[in-house]
mmCIF entry with sequence, helices, sheets and N, C-alpha, C, O atoms, coordinates in Angstrom:
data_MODEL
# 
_entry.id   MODEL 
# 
_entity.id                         1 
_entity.type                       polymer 
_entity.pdbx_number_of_molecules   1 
# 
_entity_poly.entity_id                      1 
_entity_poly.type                           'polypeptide(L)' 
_entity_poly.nstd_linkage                   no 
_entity_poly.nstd_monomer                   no 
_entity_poly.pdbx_seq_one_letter_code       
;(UNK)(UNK)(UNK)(UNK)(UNK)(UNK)(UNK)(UNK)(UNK)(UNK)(UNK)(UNK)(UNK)(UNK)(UNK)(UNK)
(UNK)(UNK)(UNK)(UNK)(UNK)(UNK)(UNK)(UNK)(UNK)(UNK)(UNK)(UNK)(UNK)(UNK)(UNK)(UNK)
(UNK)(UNK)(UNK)(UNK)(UNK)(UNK)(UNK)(UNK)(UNK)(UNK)(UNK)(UNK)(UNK)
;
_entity_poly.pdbx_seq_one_letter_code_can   XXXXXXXXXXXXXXXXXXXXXXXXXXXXXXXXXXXXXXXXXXXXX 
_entity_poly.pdbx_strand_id                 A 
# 
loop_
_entity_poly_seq.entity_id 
_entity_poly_seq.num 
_entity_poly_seq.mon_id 
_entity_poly_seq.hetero 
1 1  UNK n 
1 2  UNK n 
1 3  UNK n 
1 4  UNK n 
1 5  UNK n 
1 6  UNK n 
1 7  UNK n 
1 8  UNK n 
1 9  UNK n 
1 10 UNK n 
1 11 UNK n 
1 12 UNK n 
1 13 UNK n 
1 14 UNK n 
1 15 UNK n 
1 16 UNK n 
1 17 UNK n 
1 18 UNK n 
1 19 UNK n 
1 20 UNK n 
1 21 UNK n 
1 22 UNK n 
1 23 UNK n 
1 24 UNK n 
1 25 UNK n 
1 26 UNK n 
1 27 UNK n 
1 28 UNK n 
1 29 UNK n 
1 30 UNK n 
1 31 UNK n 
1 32 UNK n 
1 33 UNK n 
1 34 UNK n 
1 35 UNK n 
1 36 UNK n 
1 37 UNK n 
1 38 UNK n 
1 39 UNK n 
1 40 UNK n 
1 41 UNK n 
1 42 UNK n 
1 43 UNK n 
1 44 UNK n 
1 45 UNK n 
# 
_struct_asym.id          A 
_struct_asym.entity_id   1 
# 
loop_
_struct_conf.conf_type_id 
_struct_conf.id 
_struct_conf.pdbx_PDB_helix_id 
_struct_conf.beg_label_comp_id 
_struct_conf.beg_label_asym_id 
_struct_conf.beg_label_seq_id 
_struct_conf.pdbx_beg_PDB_ins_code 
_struct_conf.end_label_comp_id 
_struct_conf.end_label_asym_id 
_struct_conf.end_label_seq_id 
_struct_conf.pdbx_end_PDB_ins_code 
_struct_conf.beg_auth_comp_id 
_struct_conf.beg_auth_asym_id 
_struct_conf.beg_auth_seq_id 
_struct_conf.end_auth_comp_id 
_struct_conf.end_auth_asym_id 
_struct_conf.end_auth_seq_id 
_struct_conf.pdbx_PDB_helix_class 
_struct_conf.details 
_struct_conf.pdbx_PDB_helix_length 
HELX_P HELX_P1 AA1 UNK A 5  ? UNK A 35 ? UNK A 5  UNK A 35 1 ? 31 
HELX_P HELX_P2 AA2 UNK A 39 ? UNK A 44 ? UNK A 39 UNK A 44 1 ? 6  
# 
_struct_conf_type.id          HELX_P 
_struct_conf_type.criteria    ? 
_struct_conf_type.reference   ? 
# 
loop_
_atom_site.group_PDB 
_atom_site.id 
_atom_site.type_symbol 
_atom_site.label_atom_id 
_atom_site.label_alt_id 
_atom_site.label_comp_id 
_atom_site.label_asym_id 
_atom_site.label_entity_id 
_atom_site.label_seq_id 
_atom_site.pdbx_PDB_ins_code 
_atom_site.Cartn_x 
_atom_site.Cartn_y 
_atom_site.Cartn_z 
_atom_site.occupancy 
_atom_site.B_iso_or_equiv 
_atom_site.pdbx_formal_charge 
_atom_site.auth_seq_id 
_atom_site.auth_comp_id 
_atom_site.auth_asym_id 
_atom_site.auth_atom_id 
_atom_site.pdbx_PDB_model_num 
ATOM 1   N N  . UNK A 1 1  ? 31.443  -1.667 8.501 1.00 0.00 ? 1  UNK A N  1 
ATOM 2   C CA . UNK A 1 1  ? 30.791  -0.444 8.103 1.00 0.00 ? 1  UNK A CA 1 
ATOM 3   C C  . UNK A 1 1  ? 29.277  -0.695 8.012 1.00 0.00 ? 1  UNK A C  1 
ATOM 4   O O  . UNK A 1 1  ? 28.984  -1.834 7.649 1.00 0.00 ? 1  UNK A O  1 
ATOM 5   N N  . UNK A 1 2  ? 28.532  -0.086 8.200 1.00 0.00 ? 2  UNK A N  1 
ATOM 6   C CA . UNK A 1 2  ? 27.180  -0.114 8.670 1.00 0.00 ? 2  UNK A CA 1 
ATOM 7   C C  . UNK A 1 2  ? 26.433  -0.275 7.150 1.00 0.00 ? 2  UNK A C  1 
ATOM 8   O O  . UNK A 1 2  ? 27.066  0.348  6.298 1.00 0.00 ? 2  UNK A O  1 
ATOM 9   N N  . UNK A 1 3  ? 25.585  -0.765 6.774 1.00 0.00 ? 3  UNK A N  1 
ATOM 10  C CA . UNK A 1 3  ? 25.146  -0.440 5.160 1.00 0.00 ? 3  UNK A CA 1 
ATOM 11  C C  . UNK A 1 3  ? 24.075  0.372  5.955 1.00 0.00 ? 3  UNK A C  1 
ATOM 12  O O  . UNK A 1 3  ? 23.261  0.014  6.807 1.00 0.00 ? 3  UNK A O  1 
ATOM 13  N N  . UNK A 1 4  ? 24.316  1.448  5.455 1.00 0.00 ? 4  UNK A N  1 
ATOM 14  C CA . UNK A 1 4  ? 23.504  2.628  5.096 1.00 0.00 ? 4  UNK A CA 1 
ATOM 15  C C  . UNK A 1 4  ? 22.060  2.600  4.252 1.00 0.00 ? 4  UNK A C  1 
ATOM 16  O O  . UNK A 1 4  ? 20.914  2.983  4.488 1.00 0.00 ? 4  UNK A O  1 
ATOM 17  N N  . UNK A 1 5  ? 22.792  1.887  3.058 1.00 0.00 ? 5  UNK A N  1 
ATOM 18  C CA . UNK A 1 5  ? 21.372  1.848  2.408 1.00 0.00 ? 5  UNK A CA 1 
ATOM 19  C C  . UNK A 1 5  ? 20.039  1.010  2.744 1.00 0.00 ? 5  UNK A C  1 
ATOM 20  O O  . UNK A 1 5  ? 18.860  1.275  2.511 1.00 0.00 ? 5  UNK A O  1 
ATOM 21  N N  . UNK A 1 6  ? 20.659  -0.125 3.390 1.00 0.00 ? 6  UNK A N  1 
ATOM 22  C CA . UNK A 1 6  ? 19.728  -0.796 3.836 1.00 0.00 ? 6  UNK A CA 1 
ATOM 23  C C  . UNK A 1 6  ? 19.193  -0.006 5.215 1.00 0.00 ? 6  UNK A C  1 
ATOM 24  O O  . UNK A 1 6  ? 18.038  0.161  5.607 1.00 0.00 ? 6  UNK A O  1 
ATOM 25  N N  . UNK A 1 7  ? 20.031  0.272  5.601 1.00 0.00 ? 7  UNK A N  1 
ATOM 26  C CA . UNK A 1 7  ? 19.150  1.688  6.665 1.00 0.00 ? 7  UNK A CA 1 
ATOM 27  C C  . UNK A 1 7  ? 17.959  2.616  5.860 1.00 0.00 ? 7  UNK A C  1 
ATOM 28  O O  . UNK A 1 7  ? 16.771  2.687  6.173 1.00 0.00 ? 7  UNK A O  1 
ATOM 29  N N  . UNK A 1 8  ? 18.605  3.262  4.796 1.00 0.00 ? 8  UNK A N  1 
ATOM 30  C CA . UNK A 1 8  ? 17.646  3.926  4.377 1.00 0.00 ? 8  UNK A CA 1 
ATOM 31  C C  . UNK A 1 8  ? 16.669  3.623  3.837 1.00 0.00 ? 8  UNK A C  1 
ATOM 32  O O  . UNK A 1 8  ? 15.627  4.240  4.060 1.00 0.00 ? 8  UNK A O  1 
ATOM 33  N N  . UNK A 1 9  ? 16.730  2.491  2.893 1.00 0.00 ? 9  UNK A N  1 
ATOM 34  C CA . UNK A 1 9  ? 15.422  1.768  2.725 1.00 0.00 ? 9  UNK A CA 1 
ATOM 35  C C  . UNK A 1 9  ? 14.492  1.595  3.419 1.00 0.00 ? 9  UNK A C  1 
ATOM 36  O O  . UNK A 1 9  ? 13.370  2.025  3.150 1.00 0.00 ? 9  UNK A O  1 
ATOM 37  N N  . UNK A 1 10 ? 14.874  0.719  4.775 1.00 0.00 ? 10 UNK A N  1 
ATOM 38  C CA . UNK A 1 10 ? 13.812  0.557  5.678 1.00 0.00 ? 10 UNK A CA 1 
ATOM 39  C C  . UNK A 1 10 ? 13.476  1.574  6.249 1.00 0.00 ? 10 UNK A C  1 
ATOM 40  O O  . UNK A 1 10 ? 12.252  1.489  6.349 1.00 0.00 ? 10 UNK A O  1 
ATOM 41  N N  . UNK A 1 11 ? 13.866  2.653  6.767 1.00 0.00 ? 11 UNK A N  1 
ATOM 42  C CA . UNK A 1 11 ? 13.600  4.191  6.748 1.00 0.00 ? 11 UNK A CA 1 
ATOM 43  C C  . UNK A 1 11 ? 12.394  4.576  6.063 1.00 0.00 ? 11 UNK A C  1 
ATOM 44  O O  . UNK A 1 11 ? 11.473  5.165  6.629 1.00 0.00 ? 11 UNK A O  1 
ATOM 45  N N  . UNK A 1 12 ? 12.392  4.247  4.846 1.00 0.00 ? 12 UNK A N  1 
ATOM 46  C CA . UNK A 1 12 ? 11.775  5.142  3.761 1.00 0.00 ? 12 UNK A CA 1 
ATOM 47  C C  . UNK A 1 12 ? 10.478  4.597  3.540 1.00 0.00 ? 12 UNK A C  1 
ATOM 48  O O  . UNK A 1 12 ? 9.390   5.137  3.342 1.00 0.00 ? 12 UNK A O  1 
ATOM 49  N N  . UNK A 1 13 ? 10.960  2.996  3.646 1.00 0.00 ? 13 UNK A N  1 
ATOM 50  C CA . UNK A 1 13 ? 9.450   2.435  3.575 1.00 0.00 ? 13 UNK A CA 1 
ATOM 51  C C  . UNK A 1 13 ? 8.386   2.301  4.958 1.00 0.00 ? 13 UNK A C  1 
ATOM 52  O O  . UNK A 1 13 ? 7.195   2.139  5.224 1.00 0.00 ? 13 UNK A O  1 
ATOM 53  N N  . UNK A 1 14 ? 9.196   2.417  5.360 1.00 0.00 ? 14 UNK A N  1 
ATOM 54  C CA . UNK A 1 14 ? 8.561   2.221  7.268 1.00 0.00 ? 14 UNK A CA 1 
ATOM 55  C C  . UNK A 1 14 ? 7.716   4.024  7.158 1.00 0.00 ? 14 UNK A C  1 
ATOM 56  O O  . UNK A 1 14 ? 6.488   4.048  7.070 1.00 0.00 ? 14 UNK A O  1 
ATOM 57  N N  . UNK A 1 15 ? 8.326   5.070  7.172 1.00 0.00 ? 15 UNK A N  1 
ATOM 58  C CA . UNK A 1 15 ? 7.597   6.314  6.747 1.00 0.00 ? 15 UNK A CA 1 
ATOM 59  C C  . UNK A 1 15 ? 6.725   6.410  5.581 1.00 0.00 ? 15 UNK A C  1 
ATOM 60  O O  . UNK A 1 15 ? 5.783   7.203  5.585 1.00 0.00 ? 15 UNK A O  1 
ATOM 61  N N  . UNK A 1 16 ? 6.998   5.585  4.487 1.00 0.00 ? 16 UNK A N  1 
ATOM 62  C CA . UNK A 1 16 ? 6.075   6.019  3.535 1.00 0.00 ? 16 UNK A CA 1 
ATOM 63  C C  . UNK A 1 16 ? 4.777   4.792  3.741 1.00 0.00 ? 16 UNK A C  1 
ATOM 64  O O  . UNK A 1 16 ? 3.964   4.500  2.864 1.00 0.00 ? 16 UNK A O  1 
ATOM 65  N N  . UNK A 1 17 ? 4.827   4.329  4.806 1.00 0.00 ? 17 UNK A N  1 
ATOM 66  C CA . UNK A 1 17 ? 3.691   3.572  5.385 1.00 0.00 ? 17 UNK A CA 1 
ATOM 67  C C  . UNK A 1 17 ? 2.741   4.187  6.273 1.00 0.00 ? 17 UNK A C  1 
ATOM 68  O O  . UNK A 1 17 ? 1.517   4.284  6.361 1.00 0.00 ? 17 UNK A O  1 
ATOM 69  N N  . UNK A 1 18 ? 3.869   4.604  6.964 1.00 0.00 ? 18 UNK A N  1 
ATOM 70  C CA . UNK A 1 18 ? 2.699   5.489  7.542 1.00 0.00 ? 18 UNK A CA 1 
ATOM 71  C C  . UNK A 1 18 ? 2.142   6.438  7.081 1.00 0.00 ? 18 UNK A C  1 
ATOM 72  O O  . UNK A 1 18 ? 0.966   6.520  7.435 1.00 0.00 ? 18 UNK A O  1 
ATOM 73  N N  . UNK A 1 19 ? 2.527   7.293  6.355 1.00 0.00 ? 19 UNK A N  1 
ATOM 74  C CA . UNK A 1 19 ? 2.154   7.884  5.464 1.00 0.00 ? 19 UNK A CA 1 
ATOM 75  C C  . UNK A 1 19 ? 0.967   7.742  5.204 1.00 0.00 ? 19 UNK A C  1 
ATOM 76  O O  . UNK A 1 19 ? 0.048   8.487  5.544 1.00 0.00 ? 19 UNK A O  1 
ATOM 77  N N  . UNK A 1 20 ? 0.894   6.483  4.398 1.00 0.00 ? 20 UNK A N  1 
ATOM 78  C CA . UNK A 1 20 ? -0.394  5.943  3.795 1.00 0.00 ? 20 UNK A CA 1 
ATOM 79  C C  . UNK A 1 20 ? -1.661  5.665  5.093 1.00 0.00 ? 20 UNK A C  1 
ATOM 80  O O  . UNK A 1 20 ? -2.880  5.783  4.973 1.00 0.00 ? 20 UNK A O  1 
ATOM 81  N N  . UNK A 1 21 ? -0.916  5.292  6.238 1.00 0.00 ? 21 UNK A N  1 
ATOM 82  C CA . UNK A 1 21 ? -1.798  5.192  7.393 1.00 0.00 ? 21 UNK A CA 1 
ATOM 83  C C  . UNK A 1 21 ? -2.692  6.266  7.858 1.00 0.00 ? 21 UNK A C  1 
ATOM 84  O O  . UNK A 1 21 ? -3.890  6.236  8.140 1.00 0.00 ? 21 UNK A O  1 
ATOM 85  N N  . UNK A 1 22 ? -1.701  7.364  7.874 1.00 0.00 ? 22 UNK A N  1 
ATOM 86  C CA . UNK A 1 22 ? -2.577  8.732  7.740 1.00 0.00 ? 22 UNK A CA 1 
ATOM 87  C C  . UNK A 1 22 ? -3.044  8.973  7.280 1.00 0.00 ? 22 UNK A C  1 
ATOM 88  O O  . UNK A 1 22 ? -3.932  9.601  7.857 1.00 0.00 ? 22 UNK A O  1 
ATOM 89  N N  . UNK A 1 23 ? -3.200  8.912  5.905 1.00 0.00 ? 23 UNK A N  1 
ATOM 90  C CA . UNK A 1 23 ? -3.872  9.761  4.644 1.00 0.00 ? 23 UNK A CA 1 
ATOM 91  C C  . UNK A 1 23 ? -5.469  9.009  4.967 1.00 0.00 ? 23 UNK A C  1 
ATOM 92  O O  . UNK A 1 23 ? -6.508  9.578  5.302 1.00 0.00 ? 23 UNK A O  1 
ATOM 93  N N  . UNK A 1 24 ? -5.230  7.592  4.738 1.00 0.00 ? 24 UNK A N  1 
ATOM 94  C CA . UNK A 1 24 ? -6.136  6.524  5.107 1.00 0.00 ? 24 UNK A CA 1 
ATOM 95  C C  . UNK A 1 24 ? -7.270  7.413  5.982 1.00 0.00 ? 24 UNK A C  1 
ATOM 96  O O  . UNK A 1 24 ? -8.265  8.057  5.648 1.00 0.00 ? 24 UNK A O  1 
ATOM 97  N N  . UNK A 1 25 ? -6.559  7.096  7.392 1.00 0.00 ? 25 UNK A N  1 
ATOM 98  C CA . UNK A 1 25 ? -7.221  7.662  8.245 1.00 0.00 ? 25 UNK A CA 1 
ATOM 99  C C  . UNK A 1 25 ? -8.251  9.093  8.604 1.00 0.00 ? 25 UNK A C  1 
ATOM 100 O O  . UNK A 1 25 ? -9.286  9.216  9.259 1.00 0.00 ? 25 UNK A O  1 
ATOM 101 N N  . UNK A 1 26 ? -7.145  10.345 7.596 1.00 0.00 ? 26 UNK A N  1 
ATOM 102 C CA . UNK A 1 26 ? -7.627  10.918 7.234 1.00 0.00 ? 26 UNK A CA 1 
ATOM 103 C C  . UNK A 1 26 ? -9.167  11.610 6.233 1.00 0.00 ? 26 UNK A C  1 
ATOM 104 O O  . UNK A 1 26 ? -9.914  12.555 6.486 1.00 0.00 ? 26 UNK A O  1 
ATOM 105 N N  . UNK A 1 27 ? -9.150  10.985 5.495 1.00 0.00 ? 27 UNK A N  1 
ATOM 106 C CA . UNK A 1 27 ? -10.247 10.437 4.711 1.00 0.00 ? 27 UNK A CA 1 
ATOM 107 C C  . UNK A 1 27 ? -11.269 9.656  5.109 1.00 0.00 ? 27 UNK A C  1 
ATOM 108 O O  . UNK A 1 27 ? -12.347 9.633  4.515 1.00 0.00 ? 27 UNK A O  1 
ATOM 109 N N  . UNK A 1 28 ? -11.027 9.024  6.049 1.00 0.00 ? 28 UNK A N  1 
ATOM 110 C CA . UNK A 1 28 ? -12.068 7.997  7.085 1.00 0.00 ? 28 UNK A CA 1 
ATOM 111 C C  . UNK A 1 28 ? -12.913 9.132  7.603 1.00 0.00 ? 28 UNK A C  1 
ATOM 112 O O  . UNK A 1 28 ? -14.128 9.274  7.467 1.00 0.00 ? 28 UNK A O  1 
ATOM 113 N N  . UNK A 1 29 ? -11.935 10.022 8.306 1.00 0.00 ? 29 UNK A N  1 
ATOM 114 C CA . UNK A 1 29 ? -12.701 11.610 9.474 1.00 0.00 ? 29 UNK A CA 1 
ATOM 115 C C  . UNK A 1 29 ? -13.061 12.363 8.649 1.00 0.00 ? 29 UNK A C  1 
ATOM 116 O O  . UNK A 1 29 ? -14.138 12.938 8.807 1.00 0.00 ? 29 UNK A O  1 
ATOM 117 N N  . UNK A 1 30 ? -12.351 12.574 7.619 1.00 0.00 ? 30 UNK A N  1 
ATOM 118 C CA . UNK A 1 30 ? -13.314 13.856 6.606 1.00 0.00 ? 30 UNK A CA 1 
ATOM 119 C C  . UNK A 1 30 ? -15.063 12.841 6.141 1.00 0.00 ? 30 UNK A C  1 
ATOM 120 O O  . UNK A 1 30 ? -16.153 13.413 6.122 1.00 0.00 ? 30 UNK A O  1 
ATOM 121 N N  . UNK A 1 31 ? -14.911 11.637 5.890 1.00 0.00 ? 31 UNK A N  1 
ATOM 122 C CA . UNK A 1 31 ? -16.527 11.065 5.291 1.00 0.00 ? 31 UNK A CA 1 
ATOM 123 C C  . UNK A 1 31 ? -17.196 11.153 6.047 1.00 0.00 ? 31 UNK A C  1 
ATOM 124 O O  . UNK A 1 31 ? -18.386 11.372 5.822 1.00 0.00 ? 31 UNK A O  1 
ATOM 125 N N  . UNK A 1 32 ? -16.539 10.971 7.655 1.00 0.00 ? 32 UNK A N  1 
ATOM 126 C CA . UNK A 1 32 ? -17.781 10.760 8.590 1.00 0.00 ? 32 UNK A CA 1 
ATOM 127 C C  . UNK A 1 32 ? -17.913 12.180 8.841 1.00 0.00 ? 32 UNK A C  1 
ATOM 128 O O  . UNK A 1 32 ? -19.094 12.391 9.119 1.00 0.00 ? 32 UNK A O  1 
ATOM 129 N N  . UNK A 1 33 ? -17.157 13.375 8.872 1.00 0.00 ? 33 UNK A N  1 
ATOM 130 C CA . UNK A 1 33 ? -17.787 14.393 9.060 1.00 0.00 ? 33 UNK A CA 1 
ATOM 131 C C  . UNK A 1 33 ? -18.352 15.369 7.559 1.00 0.00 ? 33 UNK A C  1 
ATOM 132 O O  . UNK A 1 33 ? -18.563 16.569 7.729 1.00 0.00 ? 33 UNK A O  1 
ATOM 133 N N  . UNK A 1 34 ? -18.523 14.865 6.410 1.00 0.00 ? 34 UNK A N  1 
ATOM 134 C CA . UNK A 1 34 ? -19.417 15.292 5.161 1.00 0.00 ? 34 UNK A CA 1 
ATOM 135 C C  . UNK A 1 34 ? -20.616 14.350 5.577 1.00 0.00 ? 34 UNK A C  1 
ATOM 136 O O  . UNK A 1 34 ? -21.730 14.717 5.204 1.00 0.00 ? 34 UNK A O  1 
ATOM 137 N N  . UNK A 1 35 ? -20.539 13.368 6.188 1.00 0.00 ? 35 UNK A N  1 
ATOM 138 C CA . UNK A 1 35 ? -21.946 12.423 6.295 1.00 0.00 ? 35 UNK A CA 1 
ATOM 139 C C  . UNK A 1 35 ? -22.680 13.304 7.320 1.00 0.00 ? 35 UNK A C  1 
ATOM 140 O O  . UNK A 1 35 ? -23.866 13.538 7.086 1.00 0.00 ? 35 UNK A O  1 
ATOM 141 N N  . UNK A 1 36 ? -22.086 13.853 8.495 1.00 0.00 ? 36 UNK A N  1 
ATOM 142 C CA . UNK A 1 36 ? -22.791 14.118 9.762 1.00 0.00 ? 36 UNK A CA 1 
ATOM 143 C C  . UNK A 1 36 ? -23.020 15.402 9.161 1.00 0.00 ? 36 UNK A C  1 
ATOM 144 O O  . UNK A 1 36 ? -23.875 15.934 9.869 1.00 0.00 ? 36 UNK A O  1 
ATOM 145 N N  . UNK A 1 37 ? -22.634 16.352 8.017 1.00 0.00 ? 37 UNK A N  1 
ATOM 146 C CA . UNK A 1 37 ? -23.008 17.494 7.965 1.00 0.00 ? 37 UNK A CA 1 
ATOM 147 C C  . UNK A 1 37 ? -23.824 17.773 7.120 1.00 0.00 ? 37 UNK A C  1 
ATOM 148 O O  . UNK A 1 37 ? -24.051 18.957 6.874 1.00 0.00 ? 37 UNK A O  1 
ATOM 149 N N  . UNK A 1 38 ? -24.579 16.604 6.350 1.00 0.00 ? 38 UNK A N  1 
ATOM 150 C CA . UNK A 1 38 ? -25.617 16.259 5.459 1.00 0.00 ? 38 UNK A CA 1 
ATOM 151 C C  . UNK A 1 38 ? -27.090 16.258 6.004 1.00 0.00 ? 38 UNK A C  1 
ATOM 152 O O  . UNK A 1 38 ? -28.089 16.791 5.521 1.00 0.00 ? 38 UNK A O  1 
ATOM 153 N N  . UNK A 1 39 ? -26.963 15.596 7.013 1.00 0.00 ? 39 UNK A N  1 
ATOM 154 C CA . UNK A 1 39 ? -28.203 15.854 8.050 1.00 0.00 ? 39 UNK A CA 1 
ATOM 155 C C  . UNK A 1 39 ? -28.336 17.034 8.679 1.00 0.00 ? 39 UNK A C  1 
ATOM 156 O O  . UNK A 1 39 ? -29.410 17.418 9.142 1.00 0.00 ? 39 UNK A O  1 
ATOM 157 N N  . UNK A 1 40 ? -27.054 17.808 8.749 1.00 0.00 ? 40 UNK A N  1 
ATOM 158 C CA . UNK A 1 40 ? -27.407 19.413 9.706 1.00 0.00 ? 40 UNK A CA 1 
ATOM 159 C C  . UNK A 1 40 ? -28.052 20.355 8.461 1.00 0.00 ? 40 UNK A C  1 
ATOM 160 O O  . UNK A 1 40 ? -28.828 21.308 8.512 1.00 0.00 ? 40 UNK A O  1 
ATOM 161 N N  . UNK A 1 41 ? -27.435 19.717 7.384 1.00 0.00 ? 41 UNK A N  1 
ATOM 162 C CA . UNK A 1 41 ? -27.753 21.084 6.244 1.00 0.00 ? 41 UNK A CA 1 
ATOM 163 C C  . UNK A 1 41 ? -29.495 20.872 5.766 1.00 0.00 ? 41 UNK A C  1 
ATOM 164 O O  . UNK A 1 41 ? -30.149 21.794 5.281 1.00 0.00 ? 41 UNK A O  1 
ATOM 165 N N  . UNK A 1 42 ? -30.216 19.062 6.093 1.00 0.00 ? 42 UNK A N  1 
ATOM 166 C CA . UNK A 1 42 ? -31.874 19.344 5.866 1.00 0.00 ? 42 UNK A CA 1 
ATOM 167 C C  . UNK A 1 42 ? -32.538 20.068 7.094 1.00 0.00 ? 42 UNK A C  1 
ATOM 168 O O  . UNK A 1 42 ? -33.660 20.566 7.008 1.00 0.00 ? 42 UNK A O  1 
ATOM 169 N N  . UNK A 1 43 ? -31.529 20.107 8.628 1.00 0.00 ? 43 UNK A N  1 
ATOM 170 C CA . UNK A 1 43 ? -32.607 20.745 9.191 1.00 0.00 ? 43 UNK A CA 1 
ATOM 171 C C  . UNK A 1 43 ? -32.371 22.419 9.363 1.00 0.00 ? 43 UNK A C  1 
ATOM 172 O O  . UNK A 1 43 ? -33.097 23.265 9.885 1.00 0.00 ? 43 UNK A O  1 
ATOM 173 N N  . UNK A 1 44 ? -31.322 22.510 8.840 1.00 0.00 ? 44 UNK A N  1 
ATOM 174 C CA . UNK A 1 44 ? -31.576 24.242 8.680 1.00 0.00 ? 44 UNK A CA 1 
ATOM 175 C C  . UNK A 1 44 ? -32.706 25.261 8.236 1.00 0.00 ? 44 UNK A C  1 
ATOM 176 O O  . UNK A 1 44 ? -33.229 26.229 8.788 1.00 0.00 ? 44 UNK A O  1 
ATOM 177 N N  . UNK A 1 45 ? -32.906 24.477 6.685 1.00 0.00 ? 45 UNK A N  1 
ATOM 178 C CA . UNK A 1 45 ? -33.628 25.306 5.982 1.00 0.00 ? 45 UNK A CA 1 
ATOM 179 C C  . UNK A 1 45 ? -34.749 25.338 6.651 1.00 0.00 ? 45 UNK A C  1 
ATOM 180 O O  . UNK A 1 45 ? -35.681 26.040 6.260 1.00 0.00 ? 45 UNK A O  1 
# 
């Protein structure tokens, strides 16, 4: 019989890694685009 749980474990942690990979990543692209939109907002005015 297959253990299941040990299926699901590694399941769960293998996704809730990436997870974290994204979020990561995410947050990387939002700084660099609040940084790049810091310089557009002095030459507006």
């Amino acid at each position: 019989m297959p253990d299941y749980k040990s299926m699901y474990l590694d399941l769960f942690n293998s996704v809730t890694d990436a997870i974290e990979v994204l979020s990561a990543a995410q947050k990387r692209a939002e700084e660099v685009y609040i940084t790049s939109c810091e310089g557009d907002e002095e030459t507006d005015e």
